[in-house]
N, C-alpha and C positions, 0 to 999 in steps of 0.2 A: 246788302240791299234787300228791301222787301218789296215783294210782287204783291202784294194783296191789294186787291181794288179796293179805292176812297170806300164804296156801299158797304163791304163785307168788314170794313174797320170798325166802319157807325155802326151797322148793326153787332158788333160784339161787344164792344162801347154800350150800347143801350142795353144790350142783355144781360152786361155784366153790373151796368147800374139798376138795373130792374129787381136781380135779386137781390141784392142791397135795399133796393125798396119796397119790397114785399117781405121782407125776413119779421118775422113777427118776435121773434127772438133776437140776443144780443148779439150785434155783427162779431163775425169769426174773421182773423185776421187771414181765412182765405181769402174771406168773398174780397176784403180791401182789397189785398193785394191783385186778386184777379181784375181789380176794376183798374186800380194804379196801372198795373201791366195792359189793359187793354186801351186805356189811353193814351202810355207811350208807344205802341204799335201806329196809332192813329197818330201822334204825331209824326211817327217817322214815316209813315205815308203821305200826308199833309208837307212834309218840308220835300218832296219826290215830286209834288205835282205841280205844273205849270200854272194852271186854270182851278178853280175850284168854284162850283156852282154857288148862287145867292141860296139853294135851298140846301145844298151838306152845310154851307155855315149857318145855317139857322138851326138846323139839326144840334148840331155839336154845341154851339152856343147855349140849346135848351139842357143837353145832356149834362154841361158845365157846371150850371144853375142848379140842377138836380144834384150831384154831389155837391157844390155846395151846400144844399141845405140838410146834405146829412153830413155835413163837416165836427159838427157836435158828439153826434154817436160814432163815426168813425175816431175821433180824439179821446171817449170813450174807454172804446177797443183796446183800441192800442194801449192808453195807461193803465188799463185793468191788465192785461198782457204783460207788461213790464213790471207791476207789482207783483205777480203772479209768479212770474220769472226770480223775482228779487227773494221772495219767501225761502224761510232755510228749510232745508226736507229734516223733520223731525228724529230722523233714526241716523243724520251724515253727523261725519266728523266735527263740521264747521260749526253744526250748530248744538253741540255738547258744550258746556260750562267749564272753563279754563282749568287743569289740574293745579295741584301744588306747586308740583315743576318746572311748571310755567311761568307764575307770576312774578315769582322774586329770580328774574335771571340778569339784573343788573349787578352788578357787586356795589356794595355801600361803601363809600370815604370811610375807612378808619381812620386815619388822620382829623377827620370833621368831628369824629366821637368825641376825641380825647381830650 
C-alpha cells in the first residue's frame, strides 16, 4: 500500500516531467524512467482514493499531455539506448572475424562427391 498524498504524487509527477522538459540535451533513460516511475506511484495513489478533486484531474490530465508531447524524444532515447546496447565492444570475442576453425565445422557428403 502507498501512503503518499494525491498532492505530493502530482507534484513529483510534474517535477519529474519538468525535467524532461527543460533538458536542453538528449533525454537520458533516467530522467524517462523517473517520470515512468512517478507516474505509476500516482497511479497507484489514484486507484487508493475514494474522491479525487475536478482540480488534481486537471492537473494530471495536463501533466499527461505534457509527456505526451515529448513522446517523440522519449522513443528517441530509448532506440538510441538499444542501438547503443546492440553495438559489439571492439576488443570482445563476439566481435572478432570467424577463425579457420570455425567455419568448415560441418562435414561434407562424401558420397555426394563421388
Amino acid at each position: 500500500m502507498n501512503n503518499f498524498p494525491i498532492e505530493a504524487a502530482v507534484s513529483h509527477y510534474q517535477a519529474a516531467i519538468d525535467t524532461i522538459s527543460e533538458s536542453q540535451s538528449p533525454l537520458s533513460i533516467e530522467h524517462i524512467l523517473e517520470v515512468f516511475n512517478a507516474r505509476d506511484v500516482l497511479m497507484s495513489v489514484l486507484t487508493q482514493q475514494s474522491e479525487i478533486s475536478g482540480e488534481i484531474q486537471k492537473q494530471i490530465v495536463s501533466l499527461d499531455t505534457t509527456l505526451k508531447q515529448h513522446s517523440q524524444a522519449i522513443s528517441k532515447a530509448i532506440l538510441l539506448k538499444f542501438i547503443a546496447n546492440k553495438q559489439p565492444q571492439q576488443n570482445s570475442p563476439s566481435s572478432a572475424p570467424p577463425n579457420s576453425s570455425t567455419q568448415n565445422q560441418f562435414p561434407t557428403n562424401t558420397k555426394a562427391a563421388q
